[in-house]
C-alpha positions in Angstrom: 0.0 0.0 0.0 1.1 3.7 -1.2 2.4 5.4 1.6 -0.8 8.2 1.7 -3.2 5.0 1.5 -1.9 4.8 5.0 -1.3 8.5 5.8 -5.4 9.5 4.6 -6.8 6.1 6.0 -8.7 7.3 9.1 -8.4 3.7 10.6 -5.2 2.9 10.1 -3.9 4.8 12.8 -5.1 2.2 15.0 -3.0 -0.2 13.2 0.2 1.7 13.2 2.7 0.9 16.0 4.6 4.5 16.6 8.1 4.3 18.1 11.2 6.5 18.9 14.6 5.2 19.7 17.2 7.9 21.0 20.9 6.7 21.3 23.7 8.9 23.1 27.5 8.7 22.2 29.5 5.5 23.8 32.4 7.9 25.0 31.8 11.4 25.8 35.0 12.5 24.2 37.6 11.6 21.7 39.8 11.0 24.5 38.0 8.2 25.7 37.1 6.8 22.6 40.7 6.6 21.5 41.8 4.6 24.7 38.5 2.4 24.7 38.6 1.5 20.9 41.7 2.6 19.2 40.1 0.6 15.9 37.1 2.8 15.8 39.2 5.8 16.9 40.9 5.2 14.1 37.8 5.3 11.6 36.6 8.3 13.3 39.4 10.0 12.4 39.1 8.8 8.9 35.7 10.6 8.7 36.6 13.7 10.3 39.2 14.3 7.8 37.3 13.3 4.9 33.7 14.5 5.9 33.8 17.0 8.3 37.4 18.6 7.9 35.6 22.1 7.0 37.5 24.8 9.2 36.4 28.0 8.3 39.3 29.9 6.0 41.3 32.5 8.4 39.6 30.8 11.6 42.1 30.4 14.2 40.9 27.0 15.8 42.3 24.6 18.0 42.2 21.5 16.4 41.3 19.1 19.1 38.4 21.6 20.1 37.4 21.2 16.7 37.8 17.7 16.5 35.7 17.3 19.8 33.0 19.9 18.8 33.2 18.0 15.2 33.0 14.0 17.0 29.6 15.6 19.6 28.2 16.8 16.8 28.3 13.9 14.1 29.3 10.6 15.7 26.0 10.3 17.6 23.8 9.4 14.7 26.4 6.2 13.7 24.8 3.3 15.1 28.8 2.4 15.5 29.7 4.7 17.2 26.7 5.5 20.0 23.9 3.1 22.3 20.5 3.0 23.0 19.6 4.3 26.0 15.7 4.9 25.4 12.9 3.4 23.3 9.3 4.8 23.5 6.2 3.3 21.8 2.3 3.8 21.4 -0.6 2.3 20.2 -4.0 3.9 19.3 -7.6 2.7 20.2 -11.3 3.0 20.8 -13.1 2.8 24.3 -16.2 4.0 24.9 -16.0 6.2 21.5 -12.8 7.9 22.7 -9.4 7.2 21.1 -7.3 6.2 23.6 -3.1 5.3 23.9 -0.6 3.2 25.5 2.6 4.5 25.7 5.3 3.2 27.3 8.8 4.0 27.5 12.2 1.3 28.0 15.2 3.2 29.3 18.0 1.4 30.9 22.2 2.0 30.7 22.0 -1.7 29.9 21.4 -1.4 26.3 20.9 -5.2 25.9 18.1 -4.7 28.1 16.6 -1.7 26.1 16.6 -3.7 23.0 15.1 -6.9 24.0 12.4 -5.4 25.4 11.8 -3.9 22.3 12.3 -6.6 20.3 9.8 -8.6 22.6 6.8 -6.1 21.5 7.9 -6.4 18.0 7.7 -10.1 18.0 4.3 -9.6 19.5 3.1 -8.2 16.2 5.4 -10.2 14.4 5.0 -13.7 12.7 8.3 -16.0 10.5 5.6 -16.0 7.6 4.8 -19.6 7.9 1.1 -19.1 9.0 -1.2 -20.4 5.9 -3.4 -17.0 6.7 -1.6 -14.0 5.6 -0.7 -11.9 8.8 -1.9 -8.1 8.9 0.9 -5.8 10.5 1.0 -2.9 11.8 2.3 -0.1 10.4 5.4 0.8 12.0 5.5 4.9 12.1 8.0 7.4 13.8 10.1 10.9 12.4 13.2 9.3 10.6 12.9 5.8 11.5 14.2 4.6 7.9 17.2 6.9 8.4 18.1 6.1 11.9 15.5 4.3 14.6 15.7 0.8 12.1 19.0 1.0 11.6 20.2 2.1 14.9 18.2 -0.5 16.4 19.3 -3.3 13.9 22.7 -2.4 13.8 23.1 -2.5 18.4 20.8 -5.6 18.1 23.9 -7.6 16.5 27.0 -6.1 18.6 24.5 -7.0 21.9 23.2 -10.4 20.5 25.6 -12.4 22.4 23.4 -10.7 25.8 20.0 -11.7 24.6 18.2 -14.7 24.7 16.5 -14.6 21.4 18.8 -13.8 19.2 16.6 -13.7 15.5 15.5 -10.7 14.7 11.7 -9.8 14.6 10.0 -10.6 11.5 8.4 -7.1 11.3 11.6 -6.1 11.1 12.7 -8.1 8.1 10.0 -7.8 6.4 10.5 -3.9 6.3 14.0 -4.6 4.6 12.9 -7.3 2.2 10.2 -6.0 -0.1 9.2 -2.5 -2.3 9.7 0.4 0.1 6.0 1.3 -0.7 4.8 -2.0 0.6 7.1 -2.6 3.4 4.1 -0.9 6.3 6.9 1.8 6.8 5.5 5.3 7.9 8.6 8.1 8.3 7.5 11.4 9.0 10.2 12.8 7.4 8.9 11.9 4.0 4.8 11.8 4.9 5.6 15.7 5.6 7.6 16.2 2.4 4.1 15.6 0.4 6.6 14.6 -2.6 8.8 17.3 -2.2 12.7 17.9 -1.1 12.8 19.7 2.1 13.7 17.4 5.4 12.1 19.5 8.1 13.1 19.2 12.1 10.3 17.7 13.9 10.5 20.7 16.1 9.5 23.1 13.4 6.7 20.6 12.6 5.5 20.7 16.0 5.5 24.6 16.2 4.0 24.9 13.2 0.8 22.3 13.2 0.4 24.2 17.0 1.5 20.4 18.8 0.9 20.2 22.3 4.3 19.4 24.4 5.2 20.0 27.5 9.2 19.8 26.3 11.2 20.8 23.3 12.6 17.6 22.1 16.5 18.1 21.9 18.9 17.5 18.8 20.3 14.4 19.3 23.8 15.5 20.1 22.0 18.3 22.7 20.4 15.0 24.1 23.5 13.0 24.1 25.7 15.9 25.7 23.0 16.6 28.6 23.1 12.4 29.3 27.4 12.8 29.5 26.9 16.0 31.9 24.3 14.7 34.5 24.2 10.8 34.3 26.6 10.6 37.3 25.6 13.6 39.4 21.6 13.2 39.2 20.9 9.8 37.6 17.7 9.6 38.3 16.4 13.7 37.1 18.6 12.4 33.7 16.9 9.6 33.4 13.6 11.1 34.0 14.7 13.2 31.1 15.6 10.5 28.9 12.5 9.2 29.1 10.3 12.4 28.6 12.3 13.3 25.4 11.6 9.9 23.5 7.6 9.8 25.2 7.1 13.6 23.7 8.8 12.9 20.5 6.7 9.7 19.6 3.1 11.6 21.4 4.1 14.6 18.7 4.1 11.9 15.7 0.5 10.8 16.8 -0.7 14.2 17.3 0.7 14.6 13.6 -0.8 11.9 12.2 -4.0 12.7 13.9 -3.9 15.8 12.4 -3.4 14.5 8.5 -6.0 12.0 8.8 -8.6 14.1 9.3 -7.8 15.3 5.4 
């Protein structure tokens, strides 16, 4: 199904599982990094020099400020490179002719733990494709989840495999990578708010502008990532408090947006 069958379908939003997954960096700094994992030190280095060697011309910089302010900056959205710390998810429904949620929210330093939970749900919704009766899933929906949530989560389920039970991944999950992008029950914000054009627009500019209720900005992931590195060992439990309430209000924004566009 076209991805605005799904987008302009009043029902399907009760058959669309919305999810957020929100990584931070491994190592705070460069530092770190370098005496944790020289190897991926290494290809860190590589990139900076090759992708994001851009000092301004007549800028006198240091260069390991730059490099730091260059690694905070980038390195968080590399699935190699960062962990899952939080994963939020929803489902709509019905009750007494009121649309109702559950949201819930996993967030652990144990990343193994953040992921198999996850995984669990997914499996809930999930079948190996054996069944003689064609399953129905349910639309999997978040802001750049095809950019970064599938891979990020795909990509820390198999360096953490050897720390969960089950260790195949959800067939939701494959299915999503295996067949025409159109038909894969994929819904990414990023492109449902395109409407077939170019421009990738935050979700915070989103938010202001369809008037989305929040009781928190969501933060840029390497804002999100820094404030985890600055407060995880002095207040653990307000940063994890915050953790939590940045992946709940991004995925509550996605429903209030898709709310919103199928009432078109």
């Amino acid at each position: 199904m076209a991805l605005f069958d799904d987008v302009f379908n009043r029902s399907a939003i009760y058959d669309t599982l919305f999810f957020n997954v929100k990584g931070v960096l491994q190592y705070p700094t460069l530092k770190e990094l370098e005496e944790n994992n020289k190897a991926l030190y290494e290809r860190w280095d590589y990139l900076l020099k090759t992708k994001y060697n851009g000092i301004p011309e007549g800028q006198m910089i240091d260069m390991a400020t730059y490099s730091q302010k260059k690694y905070e900056e980038n390195a968080v959205y590399y699935p190699e490179f960062s962990r899952i710390v939080v994963i939020s998810y929803a489902k709509l429904y019905i009750e007494d002719g009121k649309i109702k949620r559950t949201l819930k929210k996993i967030a652990n330093d144990n990343e193994d733990i953040v992921i198999a939970t996850f995984m669990d749900e997914l499996k809930q919704v999930s079948s190996d494709g054996s069944r003689s009766t064609p399953q129905v899933f349910p639309t999997l929906c978040g802001y750049n989840i095809i950019s970064y949530d599938i891979p990020m989560l795909i990509k820390r389920f198999i360096v953490n495999k050897d720390k969960i039970a089950d260790k195949q991944l959800p067939y939701i999950l494959k299915r999503a990578l295996n067949i025409k992008p159109w038909e894969s029950g994929l819904m990414d914000v990023v492109n449902v708010w395109k409407f077939n054009g170019y421009d990738i627009m935050p979700l915070m500019l989103i938010s202001d502008f369809m008037g989305l209720k929040r009781t928190t900005d969501v933060l840029p992931l390497p804002e999100f990532s820094k404030y985890y590195w600055e407060n995880i060992k002095t207040s653990p439990d307000k940063t994890w408090e915050f953790i939590g309430l940045q992946s709940v209000t991004h995925t509550n924004l996605v429903i209030q947006l898709l709310n919103e566009l199928r009432q078109l």
